[in-house]
C-alpha positions as CSV (number, residue, x, y, z in Angstrom):
1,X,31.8,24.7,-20.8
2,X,30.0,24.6,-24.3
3,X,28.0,22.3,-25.7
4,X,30.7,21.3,-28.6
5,X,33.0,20.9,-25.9
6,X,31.2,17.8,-24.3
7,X,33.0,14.5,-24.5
8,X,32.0,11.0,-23.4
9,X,34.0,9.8,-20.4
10,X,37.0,7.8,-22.0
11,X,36.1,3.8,-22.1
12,X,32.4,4.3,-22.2
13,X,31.6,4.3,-26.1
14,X,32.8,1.3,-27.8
15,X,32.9,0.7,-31.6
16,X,30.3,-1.3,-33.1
17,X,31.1,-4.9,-33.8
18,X,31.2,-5.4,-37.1
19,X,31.2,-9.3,-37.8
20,X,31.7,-11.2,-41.6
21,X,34.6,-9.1,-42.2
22,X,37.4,-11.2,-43.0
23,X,39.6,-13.7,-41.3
24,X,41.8,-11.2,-39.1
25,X,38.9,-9.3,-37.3
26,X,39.0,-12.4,-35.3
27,X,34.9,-12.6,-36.1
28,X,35.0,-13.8,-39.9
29,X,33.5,-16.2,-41.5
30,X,31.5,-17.7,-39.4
31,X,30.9,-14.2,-37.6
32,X,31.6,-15.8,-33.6
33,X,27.9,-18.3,-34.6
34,X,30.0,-21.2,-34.8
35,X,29.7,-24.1,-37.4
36,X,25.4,-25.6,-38.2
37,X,23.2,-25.9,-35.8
38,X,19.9,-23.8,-34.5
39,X,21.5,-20.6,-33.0
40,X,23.5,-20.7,-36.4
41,X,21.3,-19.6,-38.5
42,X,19.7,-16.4,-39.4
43,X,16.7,-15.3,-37.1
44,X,17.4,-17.6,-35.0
45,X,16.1,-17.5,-31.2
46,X,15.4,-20.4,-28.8
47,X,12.8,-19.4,-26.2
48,X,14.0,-20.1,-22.7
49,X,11.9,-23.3,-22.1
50,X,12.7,-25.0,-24.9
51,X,14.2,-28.5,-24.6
52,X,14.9,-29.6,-28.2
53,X,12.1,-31.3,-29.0
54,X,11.8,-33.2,-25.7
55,X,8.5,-33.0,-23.8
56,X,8.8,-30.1,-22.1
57,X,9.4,-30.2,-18.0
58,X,6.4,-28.1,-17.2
59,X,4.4,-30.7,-19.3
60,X,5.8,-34.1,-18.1
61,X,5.4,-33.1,-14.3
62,X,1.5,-34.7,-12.7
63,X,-0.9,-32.0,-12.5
64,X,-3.5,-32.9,-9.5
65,X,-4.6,-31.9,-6.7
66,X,-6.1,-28.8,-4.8
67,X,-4.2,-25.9,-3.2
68,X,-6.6,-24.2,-0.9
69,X,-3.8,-21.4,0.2
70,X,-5.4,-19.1,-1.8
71,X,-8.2,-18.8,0.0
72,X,-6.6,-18.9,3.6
73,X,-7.3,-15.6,6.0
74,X,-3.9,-14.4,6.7
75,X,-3.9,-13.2,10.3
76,X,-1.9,-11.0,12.3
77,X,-0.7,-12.3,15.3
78,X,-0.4,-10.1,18.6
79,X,0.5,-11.8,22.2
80,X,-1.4,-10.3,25.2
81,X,2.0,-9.2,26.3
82,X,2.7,-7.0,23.6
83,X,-0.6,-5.5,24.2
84,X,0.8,-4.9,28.2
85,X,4.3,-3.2,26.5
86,X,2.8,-0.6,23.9
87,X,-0.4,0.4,25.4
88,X,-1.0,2.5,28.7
89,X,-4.5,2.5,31.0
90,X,-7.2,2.9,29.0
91,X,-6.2,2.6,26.0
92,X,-8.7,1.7,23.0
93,X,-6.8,-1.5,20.8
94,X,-8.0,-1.9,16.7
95,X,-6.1,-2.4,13.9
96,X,-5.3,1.2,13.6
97,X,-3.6,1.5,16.9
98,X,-1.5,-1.9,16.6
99,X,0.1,-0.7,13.1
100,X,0.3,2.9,14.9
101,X,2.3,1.4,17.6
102,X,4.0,-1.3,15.0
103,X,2.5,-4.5,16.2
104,X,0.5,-5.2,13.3
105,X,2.5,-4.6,9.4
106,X,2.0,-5.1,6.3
107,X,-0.7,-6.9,4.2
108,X,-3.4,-8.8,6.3
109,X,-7.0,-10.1,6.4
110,X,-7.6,-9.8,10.2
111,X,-5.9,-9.4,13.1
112,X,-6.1,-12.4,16.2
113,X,-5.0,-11.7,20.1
114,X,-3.5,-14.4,21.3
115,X,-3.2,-15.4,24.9
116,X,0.5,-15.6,25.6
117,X,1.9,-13.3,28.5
118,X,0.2,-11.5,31.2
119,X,-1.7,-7.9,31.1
120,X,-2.5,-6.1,34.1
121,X,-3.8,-2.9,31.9
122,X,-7.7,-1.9,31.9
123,X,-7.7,-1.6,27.7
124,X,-11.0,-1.7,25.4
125,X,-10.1,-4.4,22.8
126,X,-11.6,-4.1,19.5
127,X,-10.3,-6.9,16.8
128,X,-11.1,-9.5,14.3
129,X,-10.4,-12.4,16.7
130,X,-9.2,-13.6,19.6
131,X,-8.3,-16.7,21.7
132,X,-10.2,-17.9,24.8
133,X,-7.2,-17.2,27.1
134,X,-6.4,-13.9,25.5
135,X,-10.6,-12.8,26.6
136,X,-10.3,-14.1,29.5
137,X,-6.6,-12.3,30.7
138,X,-8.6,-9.0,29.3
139,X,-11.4,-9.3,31.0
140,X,-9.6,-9.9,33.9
141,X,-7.7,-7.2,33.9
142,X,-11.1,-5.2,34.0
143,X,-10.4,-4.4,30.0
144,X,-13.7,-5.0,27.4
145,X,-13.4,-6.6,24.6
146,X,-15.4,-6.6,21.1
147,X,-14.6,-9.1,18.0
148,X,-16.4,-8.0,14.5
């Protein structure tokens, strides 16, 4: 194969429209625009939000209040029972080791043990936060635990 031999696949390249040229083109005249009107006319572009004229929807809606969301610590969750599944005896638990082992994913602030299940493992816990019943289950367990 040469490169004078190369050929568009058939049904890919389609003739320019060419609009305004008579009657029988099926886009004369008015060139497919229609009759008046804004989007008639030369140059003419409406931006997406525009209503006409009309006070705009963004503008008549109330604008109060306070969202605080933006400053909420987004915590990752773990169950004491999920701690008893991926981790064997002795283990050390941080945030390294949960997304290691999958418990923890994505984009977080901190990561909070909770106290649901049981755990019968000896593990040194080492996280952001954690719930009353979660340190005590640990501790019971004969694990440690440190919150920074």
């Amino acid at each position: 194969m040469k490169l004078h031999e190369l050929k568009p696949t058939e049904g890919s390249r389609h003739r320019r429209r060419r609009v305004g040229r008579g009657e029988s083109s099926g886009l004369g005249k008015t060139c497919g625009k229609g009759h008046k009107g804004q989007k008639s006319r030369s140059g003419a572009s409406i931006r997406p939000s525009f209503e006409g004229g009309q006070m705009p929807l963004a503008r008549r809606l109330p604008k109060k209040g306070f969202n605080n969301a933006q400053f909420k610590t987004n915590f990752a969750i773990v169950n004491v029972s999920d701690l008893e599944a991926k981790f064997s005896d002795g283990d050390e638990v941080n945030e390294e080791s949960l997304r290691a082992c999958g418990l923890v994913q994505g984009v977080c602030d901190a990561v909070k043990v909770l106290g649901s299940g049981d755990i019968s493992k000896k593990l040194t816990v080492s996280v952001d936060k954690l719930s009353a019943s979660a340190k005590e289950k640990i501790e019971k367990a004969g694990g440690s635990v440190t919150e920074s």
